[in-house]
C-alpha positions in Angstrom: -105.4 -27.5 77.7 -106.2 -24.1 78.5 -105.5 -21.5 75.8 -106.0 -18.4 77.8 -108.3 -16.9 75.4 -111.6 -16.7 76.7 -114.8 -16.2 74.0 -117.7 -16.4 75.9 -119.1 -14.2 79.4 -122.3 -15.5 81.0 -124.1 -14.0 84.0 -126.7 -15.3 86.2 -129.1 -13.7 88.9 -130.2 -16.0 91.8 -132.1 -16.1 95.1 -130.9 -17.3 98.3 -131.1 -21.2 98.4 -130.3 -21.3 94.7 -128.2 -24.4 93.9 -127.1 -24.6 90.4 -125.1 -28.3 89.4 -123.0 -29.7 89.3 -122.0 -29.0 85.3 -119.8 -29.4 82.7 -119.1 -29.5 78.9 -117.4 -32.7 77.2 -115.3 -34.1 74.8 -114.2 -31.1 72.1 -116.5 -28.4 74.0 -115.0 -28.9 77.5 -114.5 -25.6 79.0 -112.4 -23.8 81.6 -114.1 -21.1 83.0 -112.9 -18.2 85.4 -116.2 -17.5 88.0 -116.9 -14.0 90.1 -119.6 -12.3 92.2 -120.5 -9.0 91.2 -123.6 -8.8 93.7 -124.2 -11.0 96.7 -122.3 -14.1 98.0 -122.3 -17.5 96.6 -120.6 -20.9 97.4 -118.7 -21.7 94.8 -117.5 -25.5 94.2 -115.8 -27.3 91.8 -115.2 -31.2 91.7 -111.9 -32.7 90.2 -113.7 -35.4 87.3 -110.4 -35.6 85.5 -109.9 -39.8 85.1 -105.9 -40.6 86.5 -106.1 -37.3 88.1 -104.7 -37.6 91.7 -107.5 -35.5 93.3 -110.5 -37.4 91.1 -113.6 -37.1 93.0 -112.3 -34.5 95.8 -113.9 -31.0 95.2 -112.9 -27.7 96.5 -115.2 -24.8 98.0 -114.7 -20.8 97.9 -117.3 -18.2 99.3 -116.8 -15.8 96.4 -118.6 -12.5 96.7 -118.8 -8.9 95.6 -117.0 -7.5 99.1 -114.2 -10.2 98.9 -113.8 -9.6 95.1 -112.4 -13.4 94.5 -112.5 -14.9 91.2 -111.6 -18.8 91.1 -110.5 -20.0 87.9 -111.8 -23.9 87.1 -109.7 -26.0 84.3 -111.4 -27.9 82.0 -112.7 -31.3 83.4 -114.2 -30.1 86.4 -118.2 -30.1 87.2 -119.0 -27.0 88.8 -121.5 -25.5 90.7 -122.5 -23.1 93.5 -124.7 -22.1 96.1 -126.7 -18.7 96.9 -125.8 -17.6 100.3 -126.9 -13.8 100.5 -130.5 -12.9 99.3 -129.7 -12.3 95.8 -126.5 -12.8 93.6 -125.1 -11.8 90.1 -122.8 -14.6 88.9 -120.4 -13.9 86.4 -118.2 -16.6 84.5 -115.6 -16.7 81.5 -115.7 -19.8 79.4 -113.0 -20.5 77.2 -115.4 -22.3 74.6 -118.5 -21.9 73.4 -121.7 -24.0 75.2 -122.5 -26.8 73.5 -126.1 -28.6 74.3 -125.0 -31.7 73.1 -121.9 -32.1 75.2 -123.5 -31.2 78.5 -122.9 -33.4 81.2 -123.2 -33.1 84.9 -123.4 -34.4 88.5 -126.2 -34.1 91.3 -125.3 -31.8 93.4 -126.5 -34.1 97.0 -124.3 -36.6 95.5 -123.3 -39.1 99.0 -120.0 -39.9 97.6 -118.8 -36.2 97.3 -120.6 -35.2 100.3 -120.7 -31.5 99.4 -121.6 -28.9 102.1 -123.6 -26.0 100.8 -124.6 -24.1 103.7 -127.7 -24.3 102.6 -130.6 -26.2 104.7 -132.3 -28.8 103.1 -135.8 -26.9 103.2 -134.5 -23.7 101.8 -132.4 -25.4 98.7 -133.9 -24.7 95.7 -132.6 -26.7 92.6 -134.2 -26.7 89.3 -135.7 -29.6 87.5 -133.1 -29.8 85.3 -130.6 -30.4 87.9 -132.2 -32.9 89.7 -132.3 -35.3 87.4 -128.6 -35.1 86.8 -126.1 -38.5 87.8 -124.3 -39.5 90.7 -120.5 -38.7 90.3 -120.2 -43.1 89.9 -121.9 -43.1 86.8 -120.8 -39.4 85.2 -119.6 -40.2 81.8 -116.6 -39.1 80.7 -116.0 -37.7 77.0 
């Protein structure tokens, strides 16, 4: 349950092609988070991993950028991720708890099953090593 108080801000700076995710936070440091471009244009998704949930495993997808000025806000038990789409980006997020290395958990982002489009071509996407070795939405543990 959201508390509305949010304690943490991160930013990051990216290059187009840039896919960060899919991730999340678990058990007692799951996090809600409210997302923004400040510079740039990104693809921002978030996937529905909530167990019972009527929209388990269907994601949603919002071009957030500095002209449009959207913020999406993501509840706690989604994976999240986005995309770079312009040639660089500032990414701004709220979190409503405090990271926790320990509790991270996340999702490939080419996962078949959620099919996700990022408007990015295969030969431009650039995704750290980190992220690649992340799971399949199937076997995402839960926590």
């Amino acid at each position: 349950v959201h508390t509305g108080n949010f304690v943490q801000d991160n930013q990051s700076y990216s290059s187009y092609g840039v896919i960060r995710g899919l991730h999340a936070q678990t058990g007692a440091f799951a996090q809600a988070k409210l997302v923004r471009v400040t510079k740039g244009e990104v693809l921002d998704v978030a996937v529905d991993a909530r167990p019972g949930s009527p929209t388990y495993g269907k994601h949603i997808a919002v071009r957030l950028s500095a002209e449009n000025k959207l913020q999406l806000y993501i509840p706690r038990g989604f994976v999240h991720g986005f995309s770079v789409l312009s040639e660089t980006a500032e990414f701004f997020y709220k979190c409503d708890n405090f990271f926790n290395k320990a509790s991270e958990t996340g999702v490939i982002y080419n996962d078949a099953d959620l099919n996700i489009d990022w408007l990015i071509p295969a030969d431009k996407a650039s995704v750290s090593d980190k992220d690649l070795l992340l799971k399949p939405f199937a076997e995402l543990q839960h926590g």
